[in-house]
FIVEXVEX-228177 format. One line per 8 residues: for each residue x, y, z of N, C-alpha, C, O. Coordinates in steps of 0.1 Angstrom, whole numbers. Example, Ala and Ser with C-alpha at 12.3 -4.5 7.8 and 13.67 -1.06 7.14 Angstrom:
132:-57:78:123:-45:78:132:-33:78:142:-33:85 | 128:-22:71:137:-11:71:129:0:79:134:11:80
END
This chain:
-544:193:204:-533:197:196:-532:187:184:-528:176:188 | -534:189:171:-534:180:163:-521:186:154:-519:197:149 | -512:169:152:-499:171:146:-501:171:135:-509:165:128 | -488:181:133:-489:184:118:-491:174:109:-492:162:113 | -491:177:94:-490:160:87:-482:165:76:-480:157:67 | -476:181:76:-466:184:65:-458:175:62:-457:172:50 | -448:167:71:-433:163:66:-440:147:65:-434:139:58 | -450:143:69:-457:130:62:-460:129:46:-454:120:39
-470:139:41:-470:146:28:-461:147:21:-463:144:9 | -448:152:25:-432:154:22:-428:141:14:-423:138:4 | -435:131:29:-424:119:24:-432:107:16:-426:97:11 | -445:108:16:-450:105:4:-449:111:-10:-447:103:-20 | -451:121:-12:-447:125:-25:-436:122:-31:-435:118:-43 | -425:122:-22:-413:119:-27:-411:103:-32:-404:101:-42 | -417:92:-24:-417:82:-28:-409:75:-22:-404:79:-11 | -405:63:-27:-397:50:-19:-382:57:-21:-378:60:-32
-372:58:-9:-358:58:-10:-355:50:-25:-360:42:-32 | -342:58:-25:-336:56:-40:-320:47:-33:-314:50:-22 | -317:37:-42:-308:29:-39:-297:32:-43:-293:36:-53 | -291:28:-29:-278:33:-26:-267:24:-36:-268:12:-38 | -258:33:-42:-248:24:-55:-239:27:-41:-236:37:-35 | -236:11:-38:-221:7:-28:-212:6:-44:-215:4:-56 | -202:10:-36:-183:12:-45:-179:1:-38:-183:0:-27 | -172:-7:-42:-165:-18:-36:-151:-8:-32:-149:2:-38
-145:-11:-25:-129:-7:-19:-122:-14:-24:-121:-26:-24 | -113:-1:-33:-105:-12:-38:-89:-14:-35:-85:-3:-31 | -81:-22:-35:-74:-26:-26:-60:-33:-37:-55:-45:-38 | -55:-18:-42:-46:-17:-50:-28:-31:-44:-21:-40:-49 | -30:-26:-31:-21:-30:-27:-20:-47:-30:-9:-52:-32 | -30:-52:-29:-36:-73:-28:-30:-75:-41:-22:-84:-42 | -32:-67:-53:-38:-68:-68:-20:-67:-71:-14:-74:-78 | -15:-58:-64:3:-60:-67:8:-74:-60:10:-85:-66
9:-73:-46:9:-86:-45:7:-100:-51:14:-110:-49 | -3:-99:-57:-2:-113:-61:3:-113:-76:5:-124:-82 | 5:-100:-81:11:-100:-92:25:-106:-92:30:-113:-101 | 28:-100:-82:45:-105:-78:46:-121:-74:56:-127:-78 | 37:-127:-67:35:-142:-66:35:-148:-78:42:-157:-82 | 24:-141:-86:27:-150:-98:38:-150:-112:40:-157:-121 | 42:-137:-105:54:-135:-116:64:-146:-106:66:-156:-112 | 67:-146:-98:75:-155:-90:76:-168:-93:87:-173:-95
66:-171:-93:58:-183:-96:59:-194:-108:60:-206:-108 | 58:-180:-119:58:-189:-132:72:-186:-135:78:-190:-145 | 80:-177:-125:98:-178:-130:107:-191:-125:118:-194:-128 | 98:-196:-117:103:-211:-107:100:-224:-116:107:-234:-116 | 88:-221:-123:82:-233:-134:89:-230:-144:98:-238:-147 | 88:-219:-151:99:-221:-161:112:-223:-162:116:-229:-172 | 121:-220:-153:132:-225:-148:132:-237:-146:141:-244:-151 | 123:-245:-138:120:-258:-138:123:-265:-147:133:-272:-150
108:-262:-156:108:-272:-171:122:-271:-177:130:-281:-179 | 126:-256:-180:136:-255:-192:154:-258:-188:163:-257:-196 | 154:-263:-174:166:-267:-170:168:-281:-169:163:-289:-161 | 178:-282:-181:184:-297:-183:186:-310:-170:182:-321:-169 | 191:-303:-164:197:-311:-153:188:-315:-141:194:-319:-131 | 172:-314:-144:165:-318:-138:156:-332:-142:147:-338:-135 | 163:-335:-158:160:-349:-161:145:-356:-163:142:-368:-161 | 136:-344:-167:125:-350:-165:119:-362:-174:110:-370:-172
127:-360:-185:124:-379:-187:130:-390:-178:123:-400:-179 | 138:-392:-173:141:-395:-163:131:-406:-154:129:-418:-153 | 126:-391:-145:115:-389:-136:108:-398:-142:105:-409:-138 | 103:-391:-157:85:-401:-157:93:-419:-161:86:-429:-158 | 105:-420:-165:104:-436:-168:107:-442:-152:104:-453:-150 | 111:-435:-145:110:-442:-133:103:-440:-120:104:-444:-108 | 90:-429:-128:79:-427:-115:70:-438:-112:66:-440:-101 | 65:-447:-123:58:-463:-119:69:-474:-119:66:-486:-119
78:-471:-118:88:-481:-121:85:-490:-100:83:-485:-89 | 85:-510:-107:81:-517:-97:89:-517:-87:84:-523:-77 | 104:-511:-83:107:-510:-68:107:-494:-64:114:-490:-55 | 100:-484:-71:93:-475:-65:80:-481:-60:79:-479:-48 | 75:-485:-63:57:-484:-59:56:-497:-49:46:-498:-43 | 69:-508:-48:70:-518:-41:74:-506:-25:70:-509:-14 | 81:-495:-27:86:-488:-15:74:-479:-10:72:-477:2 | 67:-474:-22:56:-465:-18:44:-475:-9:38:-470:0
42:-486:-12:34:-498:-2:38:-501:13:31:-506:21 | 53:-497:14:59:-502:27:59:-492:30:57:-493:42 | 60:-481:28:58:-464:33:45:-468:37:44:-474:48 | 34:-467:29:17:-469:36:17:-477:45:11:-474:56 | 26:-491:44:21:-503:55:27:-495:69:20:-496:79 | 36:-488:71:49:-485:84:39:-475:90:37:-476:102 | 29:-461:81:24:-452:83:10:-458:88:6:-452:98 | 3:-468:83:-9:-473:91:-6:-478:103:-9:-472:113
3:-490:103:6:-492:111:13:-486:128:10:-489:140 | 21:-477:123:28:-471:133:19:-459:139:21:-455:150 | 8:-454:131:-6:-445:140:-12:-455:143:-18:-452:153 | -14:-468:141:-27:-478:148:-17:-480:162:-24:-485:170 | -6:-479:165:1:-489:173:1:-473:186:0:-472:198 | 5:-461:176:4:-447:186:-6:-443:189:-5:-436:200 | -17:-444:184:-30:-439:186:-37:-449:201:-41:-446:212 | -35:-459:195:-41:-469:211:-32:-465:224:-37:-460:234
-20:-467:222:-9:-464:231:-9:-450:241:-4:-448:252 | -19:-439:225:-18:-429:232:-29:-423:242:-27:-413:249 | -40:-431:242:-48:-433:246:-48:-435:259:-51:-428:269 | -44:-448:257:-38:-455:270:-30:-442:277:-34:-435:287 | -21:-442:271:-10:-433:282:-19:-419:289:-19:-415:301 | -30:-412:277:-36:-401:284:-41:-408:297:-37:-406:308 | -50:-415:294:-57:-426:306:-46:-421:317:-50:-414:326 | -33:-426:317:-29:-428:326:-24:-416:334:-21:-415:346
-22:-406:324:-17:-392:330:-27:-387:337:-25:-378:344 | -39:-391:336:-48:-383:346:-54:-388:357:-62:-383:364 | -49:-403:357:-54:-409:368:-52:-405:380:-42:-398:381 | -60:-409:395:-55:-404:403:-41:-413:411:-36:-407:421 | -38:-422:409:-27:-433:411:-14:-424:407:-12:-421:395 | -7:-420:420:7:-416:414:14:-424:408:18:-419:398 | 17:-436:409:25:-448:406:17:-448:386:25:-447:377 | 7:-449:386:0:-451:373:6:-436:362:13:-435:351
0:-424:371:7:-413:367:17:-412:365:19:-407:354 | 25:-416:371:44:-411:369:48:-422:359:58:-418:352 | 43:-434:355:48:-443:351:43:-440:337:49:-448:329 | 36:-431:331:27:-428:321:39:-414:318:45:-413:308 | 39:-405:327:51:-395:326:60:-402:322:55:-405:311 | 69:-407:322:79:-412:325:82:-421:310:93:-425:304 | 71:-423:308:73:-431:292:74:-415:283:84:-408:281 | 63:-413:280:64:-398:276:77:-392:273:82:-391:262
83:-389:287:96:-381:288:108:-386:279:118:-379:275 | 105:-402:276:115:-407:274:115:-406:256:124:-402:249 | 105:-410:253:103:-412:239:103:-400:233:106:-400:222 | 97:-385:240:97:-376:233:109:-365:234:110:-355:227 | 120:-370:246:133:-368:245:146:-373:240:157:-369:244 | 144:-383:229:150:-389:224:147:-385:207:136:-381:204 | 156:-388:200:152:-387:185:149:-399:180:153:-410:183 | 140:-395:171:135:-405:164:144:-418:159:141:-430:161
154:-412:152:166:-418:144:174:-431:153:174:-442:149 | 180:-425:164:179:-435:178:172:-444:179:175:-456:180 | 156:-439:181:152:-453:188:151:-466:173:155:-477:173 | 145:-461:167:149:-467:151:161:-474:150:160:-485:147 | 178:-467:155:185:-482:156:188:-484:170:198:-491:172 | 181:-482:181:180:-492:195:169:-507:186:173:-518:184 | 158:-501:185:153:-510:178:159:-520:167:154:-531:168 | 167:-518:158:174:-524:155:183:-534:161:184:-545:156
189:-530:171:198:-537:174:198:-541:184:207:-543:191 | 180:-542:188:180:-544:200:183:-564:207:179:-569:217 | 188:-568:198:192:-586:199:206:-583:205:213:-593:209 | 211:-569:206:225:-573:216:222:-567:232:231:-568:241 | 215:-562:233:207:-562:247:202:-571:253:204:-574:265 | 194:-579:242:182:-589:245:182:-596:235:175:-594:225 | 193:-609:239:194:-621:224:180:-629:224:176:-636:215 | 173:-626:238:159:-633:235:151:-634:241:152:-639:252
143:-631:239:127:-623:243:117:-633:252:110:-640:244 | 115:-635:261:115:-642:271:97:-638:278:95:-629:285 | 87:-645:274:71:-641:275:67:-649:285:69:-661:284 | 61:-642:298:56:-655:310:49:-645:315:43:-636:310 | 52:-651:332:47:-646:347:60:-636:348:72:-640:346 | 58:-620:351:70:-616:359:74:-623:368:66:-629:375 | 90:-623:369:94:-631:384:88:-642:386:85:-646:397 | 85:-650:374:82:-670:372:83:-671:361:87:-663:353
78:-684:358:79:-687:347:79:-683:332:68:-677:330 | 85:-684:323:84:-679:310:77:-692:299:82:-703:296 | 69:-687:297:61:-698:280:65:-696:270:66:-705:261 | 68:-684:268:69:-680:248:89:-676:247:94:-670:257 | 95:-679:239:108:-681:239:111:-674:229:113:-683:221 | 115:-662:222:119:-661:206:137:-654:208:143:-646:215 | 139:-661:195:151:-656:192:149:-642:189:140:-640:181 | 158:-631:194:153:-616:189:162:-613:172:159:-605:163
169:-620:172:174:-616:161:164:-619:148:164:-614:137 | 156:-631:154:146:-637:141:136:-629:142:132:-622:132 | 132:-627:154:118:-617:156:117:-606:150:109:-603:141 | 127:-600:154:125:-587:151:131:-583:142:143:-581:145 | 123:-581:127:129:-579:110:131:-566:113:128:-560:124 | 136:-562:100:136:-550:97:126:-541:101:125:-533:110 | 119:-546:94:98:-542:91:93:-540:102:87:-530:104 | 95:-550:113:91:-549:129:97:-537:138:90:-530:146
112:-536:134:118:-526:145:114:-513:138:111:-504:147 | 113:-509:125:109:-496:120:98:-492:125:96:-481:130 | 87:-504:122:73:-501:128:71:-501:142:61:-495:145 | 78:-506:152:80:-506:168:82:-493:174:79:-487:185 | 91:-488:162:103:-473:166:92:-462:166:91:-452:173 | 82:-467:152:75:-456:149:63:-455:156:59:-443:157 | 56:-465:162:43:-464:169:47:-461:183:41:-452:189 | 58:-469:189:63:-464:203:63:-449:205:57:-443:215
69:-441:195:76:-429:196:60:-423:191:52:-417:199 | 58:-425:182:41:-418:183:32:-420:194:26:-410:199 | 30:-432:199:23:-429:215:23:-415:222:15:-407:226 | 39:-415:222:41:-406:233:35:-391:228:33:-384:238 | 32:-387:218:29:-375:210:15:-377:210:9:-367:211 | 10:-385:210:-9:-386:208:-9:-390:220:-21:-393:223 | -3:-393:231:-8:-394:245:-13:-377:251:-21:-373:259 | -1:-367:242:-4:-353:249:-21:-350:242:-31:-347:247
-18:-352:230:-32:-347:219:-43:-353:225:-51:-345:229 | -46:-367:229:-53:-371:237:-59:-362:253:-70:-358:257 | -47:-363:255:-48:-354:274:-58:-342:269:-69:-340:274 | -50:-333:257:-56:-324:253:-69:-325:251:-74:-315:257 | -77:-330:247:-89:-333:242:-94:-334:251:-102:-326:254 | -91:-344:261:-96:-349:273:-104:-338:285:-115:-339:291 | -90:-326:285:-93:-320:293:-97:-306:288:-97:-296:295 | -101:-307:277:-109:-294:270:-124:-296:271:-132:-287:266
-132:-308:279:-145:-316:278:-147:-310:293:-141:-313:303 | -156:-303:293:-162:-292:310:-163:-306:319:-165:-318:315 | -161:-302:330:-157:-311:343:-174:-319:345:-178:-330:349 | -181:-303:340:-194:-307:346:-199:-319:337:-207:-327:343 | -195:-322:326:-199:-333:319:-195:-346:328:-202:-356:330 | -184:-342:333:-177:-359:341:-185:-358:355:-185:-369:361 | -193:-347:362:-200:-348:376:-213:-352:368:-220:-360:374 | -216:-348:361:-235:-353:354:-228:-369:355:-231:-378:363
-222:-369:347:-220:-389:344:-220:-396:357:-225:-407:358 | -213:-389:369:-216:-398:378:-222:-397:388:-219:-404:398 | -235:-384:387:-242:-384:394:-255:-394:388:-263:-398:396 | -253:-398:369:-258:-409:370:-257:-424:369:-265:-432:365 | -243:-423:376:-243:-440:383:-236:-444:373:-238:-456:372 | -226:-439:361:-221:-443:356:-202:-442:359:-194:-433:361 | -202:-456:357:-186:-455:355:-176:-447:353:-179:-436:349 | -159:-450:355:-152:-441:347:-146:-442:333:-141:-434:325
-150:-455:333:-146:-462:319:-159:-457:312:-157:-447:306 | -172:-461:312:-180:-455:308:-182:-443:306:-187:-441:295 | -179:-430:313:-181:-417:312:-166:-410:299:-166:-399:293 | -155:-420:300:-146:-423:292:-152:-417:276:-152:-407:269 | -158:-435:276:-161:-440:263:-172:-432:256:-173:-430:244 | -183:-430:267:-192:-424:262:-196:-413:261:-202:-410:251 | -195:-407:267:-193:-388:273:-181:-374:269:-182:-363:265 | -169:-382:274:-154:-375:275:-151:-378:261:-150:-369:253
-150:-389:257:-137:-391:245:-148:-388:228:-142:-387:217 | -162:-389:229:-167:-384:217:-169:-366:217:-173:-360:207 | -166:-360:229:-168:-349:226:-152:-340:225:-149:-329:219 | -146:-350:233:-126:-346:225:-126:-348:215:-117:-342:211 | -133:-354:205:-125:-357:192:-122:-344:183:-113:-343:174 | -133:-334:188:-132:-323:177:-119:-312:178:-116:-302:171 | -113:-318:193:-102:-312:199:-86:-319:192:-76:-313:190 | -89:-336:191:-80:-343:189:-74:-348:173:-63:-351:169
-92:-346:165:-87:-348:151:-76:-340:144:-68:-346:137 | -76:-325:146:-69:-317:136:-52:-324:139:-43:-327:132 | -54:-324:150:-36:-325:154:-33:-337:152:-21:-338:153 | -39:-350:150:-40:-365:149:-37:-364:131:-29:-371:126 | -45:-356:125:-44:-355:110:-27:-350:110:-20:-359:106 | -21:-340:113:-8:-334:113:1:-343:119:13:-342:116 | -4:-351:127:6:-367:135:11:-375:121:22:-375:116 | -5:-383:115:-3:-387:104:2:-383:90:3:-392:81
4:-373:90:12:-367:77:23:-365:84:32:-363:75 | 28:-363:97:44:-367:100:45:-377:99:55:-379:92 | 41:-389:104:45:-403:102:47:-404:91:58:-409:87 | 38:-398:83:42:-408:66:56:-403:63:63:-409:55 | 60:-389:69:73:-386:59:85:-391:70:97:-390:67 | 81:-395:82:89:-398:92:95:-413:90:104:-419:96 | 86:-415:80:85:-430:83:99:-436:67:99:-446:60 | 107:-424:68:118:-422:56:130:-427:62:140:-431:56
129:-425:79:141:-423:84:145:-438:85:157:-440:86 | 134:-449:85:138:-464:89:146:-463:76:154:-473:79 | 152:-459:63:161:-458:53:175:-464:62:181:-473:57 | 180:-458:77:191:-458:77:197:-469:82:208:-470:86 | 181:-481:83:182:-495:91:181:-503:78:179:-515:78 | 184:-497:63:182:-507:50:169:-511:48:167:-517:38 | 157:-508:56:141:-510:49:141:-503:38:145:-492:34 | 137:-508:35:133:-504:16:119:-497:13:113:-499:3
116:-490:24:103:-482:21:111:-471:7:121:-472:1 | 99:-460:4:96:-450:-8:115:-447:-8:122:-449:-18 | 118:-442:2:128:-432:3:144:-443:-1:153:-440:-9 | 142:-453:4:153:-462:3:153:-473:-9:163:-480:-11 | 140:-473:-16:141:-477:-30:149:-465:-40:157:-469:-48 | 148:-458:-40:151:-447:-45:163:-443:-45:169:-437:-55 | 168:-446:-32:184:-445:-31:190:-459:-38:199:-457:-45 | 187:-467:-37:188:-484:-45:195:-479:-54:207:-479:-56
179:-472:-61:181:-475:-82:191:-459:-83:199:-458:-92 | 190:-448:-72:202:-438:-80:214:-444:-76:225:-438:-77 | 215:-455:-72:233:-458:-67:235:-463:-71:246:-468:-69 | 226:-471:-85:236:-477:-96:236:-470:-110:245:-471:-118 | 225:-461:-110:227:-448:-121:228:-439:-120:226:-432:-130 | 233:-434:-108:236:-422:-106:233:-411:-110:241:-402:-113 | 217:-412:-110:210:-403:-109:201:-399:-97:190:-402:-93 | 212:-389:-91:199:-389:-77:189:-379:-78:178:-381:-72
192:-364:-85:181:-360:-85:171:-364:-89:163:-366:-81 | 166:-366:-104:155:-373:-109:149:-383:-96:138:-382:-91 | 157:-391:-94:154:-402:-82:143:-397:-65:133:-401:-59 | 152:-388:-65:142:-378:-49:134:-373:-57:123:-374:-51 | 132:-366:-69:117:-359:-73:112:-368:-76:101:-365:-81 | 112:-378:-77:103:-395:-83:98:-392:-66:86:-390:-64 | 108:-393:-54:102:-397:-41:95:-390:-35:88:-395:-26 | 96:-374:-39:92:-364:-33:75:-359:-40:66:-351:-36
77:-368:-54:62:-367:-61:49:-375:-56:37:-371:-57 | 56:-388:-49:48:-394:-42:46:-392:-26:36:-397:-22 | 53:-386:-18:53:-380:-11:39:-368:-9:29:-369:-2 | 44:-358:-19:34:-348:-23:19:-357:-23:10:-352:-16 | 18:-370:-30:4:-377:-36:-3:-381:-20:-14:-376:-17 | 5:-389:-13:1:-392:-4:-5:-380:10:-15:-382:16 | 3:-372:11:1:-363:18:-11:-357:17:-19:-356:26 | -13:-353:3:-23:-345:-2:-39:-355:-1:-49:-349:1
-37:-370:-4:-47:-377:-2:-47:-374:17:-58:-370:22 | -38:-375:26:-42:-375:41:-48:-359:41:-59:-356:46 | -42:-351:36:-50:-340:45:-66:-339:37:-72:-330:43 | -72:-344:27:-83:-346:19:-95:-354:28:-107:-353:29 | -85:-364:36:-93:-374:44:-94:-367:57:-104:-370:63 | -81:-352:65:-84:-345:72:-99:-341:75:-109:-343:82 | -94:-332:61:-106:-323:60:-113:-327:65:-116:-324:77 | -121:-338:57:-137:-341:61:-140:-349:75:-151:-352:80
-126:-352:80:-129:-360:95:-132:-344:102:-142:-341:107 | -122:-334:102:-125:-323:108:-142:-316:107:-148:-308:115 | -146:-320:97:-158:-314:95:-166:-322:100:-175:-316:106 | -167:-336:100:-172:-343:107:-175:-343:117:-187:-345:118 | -166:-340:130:-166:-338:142:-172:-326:152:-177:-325:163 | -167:-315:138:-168:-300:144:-183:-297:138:-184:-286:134 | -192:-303:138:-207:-297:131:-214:-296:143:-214:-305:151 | -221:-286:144:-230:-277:152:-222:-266:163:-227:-260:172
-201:-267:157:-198:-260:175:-197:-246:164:-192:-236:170 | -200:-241:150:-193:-230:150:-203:-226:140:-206:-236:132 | -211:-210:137:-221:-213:125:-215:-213:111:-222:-215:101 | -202:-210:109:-198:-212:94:-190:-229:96:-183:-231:106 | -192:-238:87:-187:-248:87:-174:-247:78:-174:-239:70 | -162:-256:80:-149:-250:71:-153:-259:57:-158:-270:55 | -150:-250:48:-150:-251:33:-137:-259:26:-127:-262:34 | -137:-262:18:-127:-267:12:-116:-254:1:-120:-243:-2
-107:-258:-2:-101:-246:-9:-113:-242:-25:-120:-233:-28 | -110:-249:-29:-120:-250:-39:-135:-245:-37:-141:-241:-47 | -139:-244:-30:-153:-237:-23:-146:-222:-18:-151:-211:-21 | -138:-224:-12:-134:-204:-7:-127:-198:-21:-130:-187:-24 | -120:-205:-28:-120:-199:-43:-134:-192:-49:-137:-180:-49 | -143:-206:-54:-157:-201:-58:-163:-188:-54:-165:-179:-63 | -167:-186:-37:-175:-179:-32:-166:-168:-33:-172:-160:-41 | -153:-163:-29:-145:-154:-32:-146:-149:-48:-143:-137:-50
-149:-157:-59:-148:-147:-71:-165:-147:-74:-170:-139:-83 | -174:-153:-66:-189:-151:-68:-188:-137:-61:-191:-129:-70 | -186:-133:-52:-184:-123:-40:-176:-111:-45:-177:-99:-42 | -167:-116:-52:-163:-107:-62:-168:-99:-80:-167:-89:-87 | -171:-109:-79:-180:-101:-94:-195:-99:-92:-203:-97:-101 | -199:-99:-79:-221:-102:-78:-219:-85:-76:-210:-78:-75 | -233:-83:-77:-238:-67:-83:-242:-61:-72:-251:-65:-65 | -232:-49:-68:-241:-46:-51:-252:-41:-54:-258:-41:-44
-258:-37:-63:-266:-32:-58:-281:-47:-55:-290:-49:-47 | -277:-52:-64:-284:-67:-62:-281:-69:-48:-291:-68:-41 | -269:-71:-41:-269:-77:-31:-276:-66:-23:-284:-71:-14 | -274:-54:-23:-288:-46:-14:-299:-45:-16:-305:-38:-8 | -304:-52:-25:-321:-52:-29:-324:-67:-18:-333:-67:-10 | -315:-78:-20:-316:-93:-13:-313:-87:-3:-324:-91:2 | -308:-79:8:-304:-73:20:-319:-68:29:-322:-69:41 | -329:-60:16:-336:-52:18:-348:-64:18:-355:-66:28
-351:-71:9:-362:-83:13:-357:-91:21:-368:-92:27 | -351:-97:26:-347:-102:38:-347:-96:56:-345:-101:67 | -350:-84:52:-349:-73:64:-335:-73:70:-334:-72:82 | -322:-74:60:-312:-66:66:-301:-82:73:-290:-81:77 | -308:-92:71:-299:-106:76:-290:-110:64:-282:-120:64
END
C-alpha cells in the first residue's frame, strides 16, 4: 500500500508558514491608573514647592549646617554600633534557644521575652538611670571577689546607655531572625556533619550558619533601617544624635518644620544608602537558589520599557531560531 504524497505536495508548494502578527493586550485599565498617580503626585509637589510655610530656604541654609551633620554622625555611630552589639548577642541567644540544656534554653527565652516585651523608650531610660539601682558596677568572681570598681554614674554617658538600650533590645529581635535561618537549613545537613566527625560548633560555623544567611539577610537589612530611625528615640535621654540636634536649633528659632524636613532628608539619605547595601548583600547570598536573580529598580524599569516597545514579531522570529526557549 503506498501512501499517498498529495497533502505532502500541498505543503510544499505552499511554502514556509507565514508569521504570526502577536497584538499585545492592551490594558486600558494600568494606563488610567497611573495617570491618576501621577496627576496625584505632581499635585503633592506642587503644593509643596508653591506653599510658603514650608520654608524651603530655610531647609537648605540649615541642611549642612555643623550641629546637623555633628547629629547625623552620632545617629551612624548608635546605628553601627547598636547592630554590632544585636547581631553578636543575637547569635548567641539563637545558639541558645536551640540547645538541648533546659537551663541554657529557658535562660535564652527569658531574655527574649523580656526585651521584646518591653518598649524601646523604657529601656532607653532604665538605661539611663540605671546609677539609682546600681551606684556601682562591681566586676569579679560571682559570689567572691570583685577587681574592677566603676562609678555608674561616670560609666555610663549618655552615648553608652543609648547604645546599651539599643543593641540589648536588638539582640532580642535577631536572636528570632537568627533561629529563623537556623532552622530553615534541612536537618540532613546537621546528620552529614556529624556523621563526619565534626563538631557542633563546627557544623555551626561551617555548614548551618553560611547556608542561613540567605534566610537571615533580608530581615537583618529591615533590623538595620529600624535601628537607624530607632535610634531617634535616645532624643528623650538629651543625646544629640540627627533628631535632637534639630530640636536644639528649632527651639531657639522656632522653626520646627523646616528643622524635621532638614531631619527627615537625612533620614531618607541614610536609609536609602542601607537598603542599596541590602540589595546587593541579598543578591549576594541568594545566587544559584532561584533562576531569575533580583534586579534592581532601575533594571525592572529598563527591561519593562525594552519589553514594552520590542517588535513581536521580532521576538517570534528569536523564539523560532532558538526552538521555542
Amino acid at each position: 500500500m503506498t501512501p499517498s504524497t498529495g497533502s505532502t505536495e500541498e505543503l510544499t508548494q505552499s511554502g514556509p508558514p507565514q508569521t504570526i502578527e502577536a497584538v499585545p493586550v492592551r490594558h486600558p485599565g494600568r494606563w488610567v491608573g497611573a495617570a491618576v498617580v501621577a496627576l496625584i503626585a505632581a499635585s503633592l509637589i506642587r503644593s509643596a514647592i508653591e506653599n510658603p510655610n514650608f520654608h524651603w530656604d530655610v531647609v537648605g541654609d540649615y541642611l549642612f549646617d555643623h550641629r546637623i551633620l555633628d547629629g547625623v554622625v552620632k545617629t551612624i555611630e548608635l546605628t553601627i554600633l547598636g547592630m554590632v552589639i544585636g547581631i553578636v548577642l543575637g547569635v548567641l541567644l539563637a545558639v541558645m534557644r536551640l540547645s538541648p540544656n533546659f537551663l541554657i534554653r529557658g535562660a535564652s527565652w527569658f531574655y527574649i521575652w523580656v526585651f521584646r516585651g518591653t518598649p524601646l523608650i523604657v529601656q532607653i531610660l532604665f538605661w539611663n538611670f540605671i546609677a539609682a539601682l546600681y551606684p556601682s558596677i562591681d566586676l569579679g568572681i560571682p559570689f567572691g571577689p570583685s577587681f574592677i570598681h566603676l562609678n555608674a554614674n561616670d560609666f555610663i554617658t549618655l552615648f553608652l546607655a543609648g547604645t546599651l538600650a539599643l543593641g540589648l533590645n536588638e539582640g532580642a529581635y535577631m536572636a528570632e531572625i537568627v533561629r529563623a535561618g537556623i532552622i530553615s537549613v534541612e536537618e540532613g545537613q546537621t546528620e552529614a556533619s556529624k556523621a563526619l566527625g565534626m563538631t557542633r560548633s563546627q557544623t555551626l560555623r561551617y555548614i548551618v550558619l553560611p547556608q542561613a544567611m540567605r534566610v537571615i539577610i533580608p530581615p537583618t537589612g529591615n533590623e538595620t533601617i529600624s535601628m537607624l530611625k530607632n535610634s531617634s528615640l535616645v532624643s528623650v535621654i538629651a543625646l544629640a544624635e540627627l533628631l535632637y540636634s534639630a530640636q536644639l536649633i528649632y527651639s531657639q528659632n522656632f522653626q520646627q518644620i523646616p528643622l524635621l524636613i532638614v531631619a527627615s532628608i537625612w533620614y531618607l539619605a541614610m536609609t536609602s544608602v542601607l537598603s542599596v547595601g541590602q540589595f546587593f548583600l541579598e543578591r549576594h547570598y541568594g545566587r544559584g537558589r532561584s533562576r531569575d536573580e533580583p534586579t534592581s529598580l532601575f533594571d525592572q524599569i529598563r527591561s519593562g520599557w525594552s519589553a514594552r516597545h520590542a517588535d513581536p514579531n521580532r521576538l517570534i522570529q528569536r523564539r523560532d531560531e532558538t526552538g521555542g526557549r
